[in-house]
C-alpha positions in Angstrom: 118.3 -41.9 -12.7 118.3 -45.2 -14.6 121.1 -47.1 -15.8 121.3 -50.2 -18.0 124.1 -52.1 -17.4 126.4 -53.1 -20.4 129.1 -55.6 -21.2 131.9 -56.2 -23.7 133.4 -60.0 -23.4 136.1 -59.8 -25.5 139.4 -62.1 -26.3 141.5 -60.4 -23.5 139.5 -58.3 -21.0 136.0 -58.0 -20.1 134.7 -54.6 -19.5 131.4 -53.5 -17.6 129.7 -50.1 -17.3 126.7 -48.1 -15.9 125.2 -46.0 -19.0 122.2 -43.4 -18.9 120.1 -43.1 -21.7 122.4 -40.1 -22.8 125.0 -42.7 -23.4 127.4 -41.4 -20.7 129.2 -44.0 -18.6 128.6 -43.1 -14.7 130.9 -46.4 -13.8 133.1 -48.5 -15.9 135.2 -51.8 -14.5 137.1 -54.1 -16.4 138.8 -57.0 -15.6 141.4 -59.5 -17.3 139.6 -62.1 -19.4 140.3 -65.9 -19.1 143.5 -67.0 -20.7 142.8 -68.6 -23.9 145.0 -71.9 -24.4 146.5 -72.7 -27.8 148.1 -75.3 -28.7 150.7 -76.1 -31.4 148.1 -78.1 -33.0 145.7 -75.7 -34.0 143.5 -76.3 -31.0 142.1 -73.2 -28.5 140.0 -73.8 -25.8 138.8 -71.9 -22.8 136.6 -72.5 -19.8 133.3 -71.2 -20.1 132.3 -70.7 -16.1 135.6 -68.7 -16.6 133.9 -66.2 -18.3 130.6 -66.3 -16.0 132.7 -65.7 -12.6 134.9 -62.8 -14.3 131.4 -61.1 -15.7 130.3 -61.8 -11.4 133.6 -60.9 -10.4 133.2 -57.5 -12.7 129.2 -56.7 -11.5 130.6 -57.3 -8.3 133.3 -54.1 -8.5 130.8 -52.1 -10.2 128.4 -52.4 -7.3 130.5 -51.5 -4.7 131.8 -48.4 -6.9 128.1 -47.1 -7.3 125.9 -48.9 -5.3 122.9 -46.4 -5.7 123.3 -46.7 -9.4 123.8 -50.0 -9.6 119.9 -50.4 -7.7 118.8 -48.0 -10.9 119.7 -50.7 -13.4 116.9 -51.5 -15.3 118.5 -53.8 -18.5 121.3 -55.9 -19.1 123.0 -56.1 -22.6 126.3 -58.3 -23.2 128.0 -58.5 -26.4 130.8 -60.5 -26.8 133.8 -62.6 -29.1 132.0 -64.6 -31.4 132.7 -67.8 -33.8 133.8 -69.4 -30.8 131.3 -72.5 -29.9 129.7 -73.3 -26.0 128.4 -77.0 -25.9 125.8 -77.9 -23.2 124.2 -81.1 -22.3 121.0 -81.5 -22.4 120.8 -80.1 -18.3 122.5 -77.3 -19.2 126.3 -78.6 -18.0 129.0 -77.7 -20.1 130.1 -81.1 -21.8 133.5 -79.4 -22.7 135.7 -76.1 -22.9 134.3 -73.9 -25.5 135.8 -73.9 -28.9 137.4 -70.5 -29.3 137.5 -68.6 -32.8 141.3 -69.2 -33.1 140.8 -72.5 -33.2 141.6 -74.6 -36.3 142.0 -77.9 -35.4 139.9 -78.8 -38.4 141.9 -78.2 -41.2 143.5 -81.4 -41.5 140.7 -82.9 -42.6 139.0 -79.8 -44.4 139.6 -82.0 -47.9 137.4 -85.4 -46.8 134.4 -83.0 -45.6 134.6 -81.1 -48.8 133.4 -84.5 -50.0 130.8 -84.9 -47.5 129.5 -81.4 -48.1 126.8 -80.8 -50.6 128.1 -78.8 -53.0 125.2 -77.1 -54.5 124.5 -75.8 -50.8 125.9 -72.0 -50.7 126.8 -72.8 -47.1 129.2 -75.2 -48.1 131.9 -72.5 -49.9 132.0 -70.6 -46.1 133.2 -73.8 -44.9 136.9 -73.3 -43.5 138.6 -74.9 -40.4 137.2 -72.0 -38.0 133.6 -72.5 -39.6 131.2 -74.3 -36.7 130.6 -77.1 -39.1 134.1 -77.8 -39.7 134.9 -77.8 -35.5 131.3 -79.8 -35.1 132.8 -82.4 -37.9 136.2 -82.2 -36.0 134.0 -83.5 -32.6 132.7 -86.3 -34.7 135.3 -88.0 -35.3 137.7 -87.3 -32.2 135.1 -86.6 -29.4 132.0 -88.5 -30.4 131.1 -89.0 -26.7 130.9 -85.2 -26.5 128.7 -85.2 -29.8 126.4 -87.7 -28.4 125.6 -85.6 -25.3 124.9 -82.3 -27.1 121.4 -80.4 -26.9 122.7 -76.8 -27.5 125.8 -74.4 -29.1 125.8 -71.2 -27.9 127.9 -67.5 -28.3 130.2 -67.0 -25.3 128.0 -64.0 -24.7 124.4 -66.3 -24.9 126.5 -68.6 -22.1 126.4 -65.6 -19.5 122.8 -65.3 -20.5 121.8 -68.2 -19.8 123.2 -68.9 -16.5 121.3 -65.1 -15.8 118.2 -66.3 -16.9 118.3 -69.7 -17.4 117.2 -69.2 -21.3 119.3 -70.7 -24.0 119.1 -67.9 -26.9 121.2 -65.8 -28.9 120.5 -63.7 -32.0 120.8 -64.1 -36.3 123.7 -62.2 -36.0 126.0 -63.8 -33.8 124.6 -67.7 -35.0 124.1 -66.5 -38.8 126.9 -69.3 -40.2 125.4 -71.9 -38.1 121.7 -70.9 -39.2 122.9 -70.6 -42.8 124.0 -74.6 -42.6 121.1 -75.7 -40.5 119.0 -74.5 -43.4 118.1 -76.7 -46.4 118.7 -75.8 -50.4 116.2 -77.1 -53.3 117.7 -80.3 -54.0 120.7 -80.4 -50.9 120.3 -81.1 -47.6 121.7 -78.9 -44.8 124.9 -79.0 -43.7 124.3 -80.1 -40.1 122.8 -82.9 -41.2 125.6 -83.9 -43.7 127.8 -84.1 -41.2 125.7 -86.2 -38.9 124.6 -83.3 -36.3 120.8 -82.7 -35.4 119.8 -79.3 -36.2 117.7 -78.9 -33.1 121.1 -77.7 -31.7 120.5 -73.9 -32.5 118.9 -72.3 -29.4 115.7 -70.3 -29.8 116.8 -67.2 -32.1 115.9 -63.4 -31.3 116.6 -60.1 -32.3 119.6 -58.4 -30.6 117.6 -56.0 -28.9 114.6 -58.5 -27.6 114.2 -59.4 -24.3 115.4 -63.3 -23.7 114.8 -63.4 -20.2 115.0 -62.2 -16.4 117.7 -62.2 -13.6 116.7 -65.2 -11.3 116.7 -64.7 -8.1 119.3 -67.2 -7.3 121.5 -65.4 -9.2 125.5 -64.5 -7.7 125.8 -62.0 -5.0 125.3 -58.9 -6.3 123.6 -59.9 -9.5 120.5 -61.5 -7.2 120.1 -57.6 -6.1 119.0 -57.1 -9.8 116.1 -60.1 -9.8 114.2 -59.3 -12.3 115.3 -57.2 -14.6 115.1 -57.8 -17.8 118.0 -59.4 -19.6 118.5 -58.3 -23.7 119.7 -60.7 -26.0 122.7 -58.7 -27.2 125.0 -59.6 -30.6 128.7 -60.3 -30.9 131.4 -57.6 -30.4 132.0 -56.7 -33.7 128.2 -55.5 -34.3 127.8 -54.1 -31.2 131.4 -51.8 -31.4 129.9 -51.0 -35.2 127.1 -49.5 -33.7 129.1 -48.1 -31.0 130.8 -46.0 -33.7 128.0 -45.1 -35.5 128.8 -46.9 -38.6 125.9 -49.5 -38.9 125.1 -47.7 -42.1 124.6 -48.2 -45.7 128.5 -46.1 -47.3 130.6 -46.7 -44.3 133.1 -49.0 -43.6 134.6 -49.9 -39.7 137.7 -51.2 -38.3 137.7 -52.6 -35.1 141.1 -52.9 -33.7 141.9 -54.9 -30.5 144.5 -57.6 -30.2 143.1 -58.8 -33.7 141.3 -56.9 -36.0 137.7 -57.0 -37.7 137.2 -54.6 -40.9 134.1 -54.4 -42.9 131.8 -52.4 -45.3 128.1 -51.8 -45.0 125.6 -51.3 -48.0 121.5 -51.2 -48.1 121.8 -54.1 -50.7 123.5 -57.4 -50.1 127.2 -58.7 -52.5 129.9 -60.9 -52.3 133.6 -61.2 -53.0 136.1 -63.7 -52.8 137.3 -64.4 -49.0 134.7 -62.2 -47.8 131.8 -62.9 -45.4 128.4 -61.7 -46.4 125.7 -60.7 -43.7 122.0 -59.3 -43.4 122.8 -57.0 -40.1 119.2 -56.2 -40.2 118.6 -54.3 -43.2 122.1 -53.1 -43.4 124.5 -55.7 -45.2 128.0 -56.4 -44.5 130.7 -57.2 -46.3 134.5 -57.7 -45.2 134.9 -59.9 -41.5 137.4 -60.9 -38.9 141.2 -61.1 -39.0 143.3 -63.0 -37.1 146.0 -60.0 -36.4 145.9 -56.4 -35.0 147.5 -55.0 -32.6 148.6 -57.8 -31.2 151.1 -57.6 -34.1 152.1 -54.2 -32.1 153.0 -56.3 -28.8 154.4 -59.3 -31.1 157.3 -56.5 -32.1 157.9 -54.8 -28.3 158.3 -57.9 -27.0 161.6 -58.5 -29.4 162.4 -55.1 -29.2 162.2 -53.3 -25.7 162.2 -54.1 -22.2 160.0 -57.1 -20.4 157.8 -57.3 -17.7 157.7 -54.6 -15.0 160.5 -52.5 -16.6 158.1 -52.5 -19.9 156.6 -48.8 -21.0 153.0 -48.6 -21.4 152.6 -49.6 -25.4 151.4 -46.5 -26.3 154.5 -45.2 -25.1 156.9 -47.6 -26.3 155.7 -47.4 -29.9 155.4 -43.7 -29.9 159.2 -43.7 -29.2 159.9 -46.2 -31.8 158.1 -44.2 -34.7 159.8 -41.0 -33.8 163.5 -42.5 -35.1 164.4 -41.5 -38.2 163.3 -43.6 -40.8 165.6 -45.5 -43.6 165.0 -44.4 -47.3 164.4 -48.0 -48.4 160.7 -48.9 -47.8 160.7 -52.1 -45.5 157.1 -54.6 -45.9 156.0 -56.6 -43.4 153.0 -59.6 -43.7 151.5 -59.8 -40.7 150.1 -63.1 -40.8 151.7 -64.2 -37.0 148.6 -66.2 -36.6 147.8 -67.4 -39.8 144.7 -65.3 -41.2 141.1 -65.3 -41.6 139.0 -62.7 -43.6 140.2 -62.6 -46.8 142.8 -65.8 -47.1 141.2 -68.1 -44.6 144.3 -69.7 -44.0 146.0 -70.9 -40.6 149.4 -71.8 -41.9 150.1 -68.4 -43.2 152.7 -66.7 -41.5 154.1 -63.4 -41.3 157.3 -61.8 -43.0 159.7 -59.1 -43.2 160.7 -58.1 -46.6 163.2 -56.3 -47.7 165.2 -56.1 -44.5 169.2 -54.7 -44.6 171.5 -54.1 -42.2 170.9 -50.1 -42.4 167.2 -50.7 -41.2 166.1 -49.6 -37.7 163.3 -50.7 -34.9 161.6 -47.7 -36.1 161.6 -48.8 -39.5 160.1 -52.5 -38.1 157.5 -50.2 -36.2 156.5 -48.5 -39.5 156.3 -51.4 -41.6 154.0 -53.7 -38.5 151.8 -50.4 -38.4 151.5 -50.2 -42.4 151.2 -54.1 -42.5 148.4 -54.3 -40.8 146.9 -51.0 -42.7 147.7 -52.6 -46.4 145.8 -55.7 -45.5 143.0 -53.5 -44.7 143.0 -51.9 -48.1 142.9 -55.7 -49.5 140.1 -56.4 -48.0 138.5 -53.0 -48.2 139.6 -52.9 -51.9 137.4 -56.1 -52.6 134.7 -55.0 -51.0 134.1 -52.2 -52.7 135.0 -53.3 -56.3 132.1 -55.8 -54.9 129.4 -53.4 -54.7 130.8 -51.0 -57.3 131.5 -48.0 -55.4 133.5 -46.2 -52.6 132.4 -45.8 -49.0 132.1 -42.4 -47.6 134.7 -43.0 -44.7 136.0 -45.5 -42.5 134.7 -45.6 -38.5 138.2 -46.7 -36.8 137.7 -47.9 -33.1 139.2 -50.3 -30.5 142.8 -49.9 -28.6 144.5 -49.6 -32.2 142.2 -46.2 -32.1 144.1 -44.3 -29.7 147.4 -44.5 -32.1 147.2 -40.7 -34.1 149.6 -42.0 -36.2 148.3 -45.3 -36.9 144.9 -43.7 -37.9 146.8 -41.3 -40.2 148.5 -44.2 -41.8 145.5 -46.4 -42.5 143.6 -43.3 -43.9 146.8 -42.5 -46.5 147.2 -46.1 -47.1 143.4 -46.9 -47.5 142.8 -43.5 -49.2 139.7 -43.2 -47.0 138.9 -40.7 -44.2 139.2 -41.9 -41.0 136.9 -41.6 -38.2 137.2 -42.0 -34.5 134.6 -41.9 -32.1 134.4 -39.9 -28.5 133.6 -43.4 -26.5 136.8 -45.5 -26.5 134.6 -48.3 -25.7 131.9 -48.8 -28.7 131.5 -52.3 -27.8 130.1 -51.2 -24.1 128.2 -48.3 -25.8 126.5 -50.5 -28.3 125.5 -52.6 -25.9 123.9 -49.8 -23.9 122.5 -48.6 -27.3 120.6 -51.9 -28.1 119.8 -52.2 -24.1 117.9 -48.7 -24.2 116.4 -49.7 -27.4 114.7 -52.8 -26.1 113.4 -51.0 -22.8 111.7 -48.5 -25.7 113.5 -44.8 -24.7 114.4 -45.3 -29.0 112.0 -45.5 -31.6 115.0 -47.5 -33.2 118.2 -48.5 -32.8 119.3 -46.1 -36.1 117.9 -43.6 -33.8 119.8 -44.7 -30.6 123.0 -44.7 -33.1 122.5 -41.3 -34.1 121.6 -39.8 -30.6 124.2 -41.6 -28.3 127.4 -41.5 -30.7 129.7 -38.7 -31.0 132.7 -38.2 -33.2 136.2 -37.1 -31.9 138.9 -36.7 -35.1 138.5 -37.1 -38.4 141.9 -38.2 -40.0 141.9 -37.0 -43.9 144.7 -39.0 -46.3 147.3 -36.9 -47.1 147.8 -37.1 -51.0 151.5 -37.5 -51.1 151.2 -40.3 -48.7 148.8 -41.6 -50.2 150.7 -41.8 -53.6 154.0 -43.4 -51.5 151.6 -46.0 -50.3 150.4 -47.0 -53.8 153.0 -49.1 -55.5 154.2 -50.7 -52.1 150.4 -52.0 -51.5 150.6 -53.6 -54.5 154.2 -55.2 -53.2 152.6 -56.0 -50.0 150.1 -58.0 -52.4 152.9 -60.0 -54.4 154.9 -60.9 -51.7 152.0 -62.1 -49.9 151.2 -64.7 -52.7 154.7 -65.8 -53.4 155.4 -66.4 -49.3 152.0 -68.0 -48.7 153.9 -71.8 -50.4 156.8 -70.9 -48.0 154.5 -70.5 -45.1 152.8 -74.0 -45.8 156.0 -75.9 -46.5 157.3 -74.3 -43.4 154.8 -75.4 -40.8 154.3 -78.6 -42.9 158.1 -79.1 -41.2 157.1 -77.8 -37.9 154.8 -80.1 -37.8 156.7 -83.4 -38.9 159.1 -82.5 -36.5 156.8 -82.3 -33.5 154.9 -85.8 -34.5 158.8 -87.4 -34.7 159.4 -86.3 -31.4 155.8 -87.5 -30.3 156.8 -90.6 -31.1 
């Protein structure tokens, strides 16, 4: 029987499978991902060969669980966190760790590139401290050694590509903001080029389904067992999970929920809408993009609330307990901007809020209000997409960890007014990976067609119309208070700041 062997790097864990062409995983290993350092400044960085000797370390575990089925692979497909930038020389070394996609050290001088920008460029209003231009103009002027030495950028997912095939690649998805400023506009130059970059630094771009490359034969124990096989070029997490839950379709939205979160519509035609990232997915155009908050918001909470460490219930667990107190009759809001926020505000110095607090509120009430938080922002972005393209979508595809939670997917379907649809795979990123994988070696006609054979539906949450009237007016609270907070947010890490230069000095 053959196998393809699948891959989802994501921001905390990197996950591996064997999966027929049926789409049924016969061996799944995952391992914790490389710790990604942050700093108070805005700054996150990770090592790079990290990555590679956790996705050898991974291969590694899968062999010795199925050794005969790990001798059937005949494809490899990795998909993987995206808007985070790999910088090699021009022999393929690493010149420095990899710019990761919370990483905003740019901001500060966001204002003085605005000038440098060319405005009639349509490249130039996507520009925002975690756009690769901003970061690229952030290594001119504070690393311009590393500038000097750099041939290629590539997707953390290209980088374990290339070191299995030696090919630098990576696909229009994954590279589309960097392609879009590489390009040149009637009467503006590019982008790259404004900002003193070459633009031979894009790799050779595919489809995410075309073959890039082989397995060399001095490849890692066990990978060199798999010489020759044919390596796919894959596409970031994001798309791949999307067509993992069957939603890479015109009339559906998806919400990918991890330790952040990624939410998005898809229509045949293309629109746009303020704070809102536009792309051609092949056909299928999507509106909507990442956030900087999720679940992780979940943790955030337990962490104040419950037990630490070893004595800590599984989260599941603990937030299961926590919504089952009894609730207090005065609604409580909570922003949950702990990281600032991308998609739709763009903003790193936002931070999150509880509003409305009193002494008769509970940790259930908290729970309820993070859970609903992170639903309500979803309806914002949700709400602009489709007043965007003029219409409703047909449902929402609702996968990732955050997933698993009945009661969050009941809340985000009352709260978005949407039905809410979660897949049989609780791994879509590894699933779309296998789809695109079996696509390339040709067992589809399509990868519509591998969407539609390989992924199966498990519940279908319906909004409950008296919930969904409760939810109305406090969305549009959730919207107010977010706008008069975002000034206190600003002033308040404008102080944070101050105060950690003073004592610098």
């Amino acid at each position: 029987m053959s196998v393809v062997l699948a891959c989802d790097l994501g921001g905390t864990s990197l996950r591996a499978a064997l999966v027929d062409r049926e789409g049924d995983v016969l061996a799944q290993r995952a391992i914790a991902s490389v710790p990604v350092s942050v700093d108070a400044r805005g700054g996150s960085e990770v090592d790079a060969d990290d990555w590679w000797r956790a996705f050898v370390a991974v291969a590694g575990e899968l062999a010795a669980d199925a050794p005969e089925r790990f001798r059937q692979v005949r494809a490899v497909a990795i998909c993987g966190i995206t808007r985070t930038q790999v910088l090699l020389g021009n022999d393929g070394r690493l010149l420095r760790p990899a710019m990761t996609w919370q990483d905003a050290r740019a901001e500060a001088m966001l204002g003085e590139l605005a000038g440098r920008l060319p405005g009639a460029h349509p490249e130039t209003k996507q520009v925002s401290a975690f756009h690769p231009v901003a970061r690229l103009a952030w290594l001119h002027r504070h690393e311009a050694h590393t500038l000097g030495g750099l041939t290629t950028v590539l997707d953390p997912k290209d980088y374990l590509n290339f070191r299995l095939t030696g090919e630098k690649a990576s696909d229009r998805i994954s590279m589309a903001r960097l392609i879009a400023a590489s390009e040149p506009w009637p009467s503006a130059p590019d982008l790259l080029t404004a900002i003193g970059v070459p633009r031979a630094i894009l790799p050779r771009i595919v489809d995410p389904w075309e073959r890039i490359g082989s397995i060399l034969g001095e490849a890692p124990e066990p990978l060199n067992r798999l010489a020759g096989v044919p390596v796919l070029c894959g596409s970031n997490d994001t798309w791949s999970a999307v067509v993992g839950l069957g939603a890479l379709r015109p009339g559906h939205a998806y919400n990918i929920s991890g330790t952040t979160e990624v939410f998005g519509v898809l229509s045949a035609e293309p629109a746009e809408a303020d704070g809102l990232v536009t792309l051609d997915w092949g056909g299928v155009h999507q509106l909507g993009g990442p956030g900087q908050n999720g679940a992780g918001t979940l943790a955030w909470l337990l962490s104040l609330l419950g037990p630490a460490g070893a004595n800590a219930p599984p989260v599941g667990e603990a937030i299961a307990a926590l919504l089952a107190g009894e609730r207090h009759e005065q609604p409580l809001l909570f922003l949950p901007y702990l990281q600032g926020e991308r998609v739709p505000h763009w903003d790193p110095d936002l931070r999150g809020a509880f509003a409305g607090l009193g002494r008769g509120h509970t940790a259930a009430d908290m729970a309820w209000a993070v859970l609903e938080g992170v639903a309500f922002h979803n309806r914002l972005v949700l709400g602009r997409a489709e007043k965007a393209l003029g219409r409703p979508v047909q449902e929402i595809r609702f996968g990732g960890g955050g997933a698993s939670n009945p009661v969050w997917c009941q809340i985000k379907a009352d709260v978005c007014e949407r039905p809410i649809v979660t897949a049989a795979s609780s791994e879509a990123g590894i699933l779309g990976a296998a789809a695109l994988a079996w696509t390339g070696l040709g067992a589809f006609a399509s990868l519509a067609d591998a969407q539609q054979r390989l992924v199966r539906i498990a519940r279908r949450y319906e909004p409950d119309a008296d919930r969904a009237a409760f939810y109305r007016p406090l969305f549009d609270l959730f919207e107010r208070t977010g706008r008069a907070l975002a000034p206190v947010s600003h002033e308040l890490v404008a102080l944070g700041r101050a105060l950690m230069k003073s004592r610098a000095e």
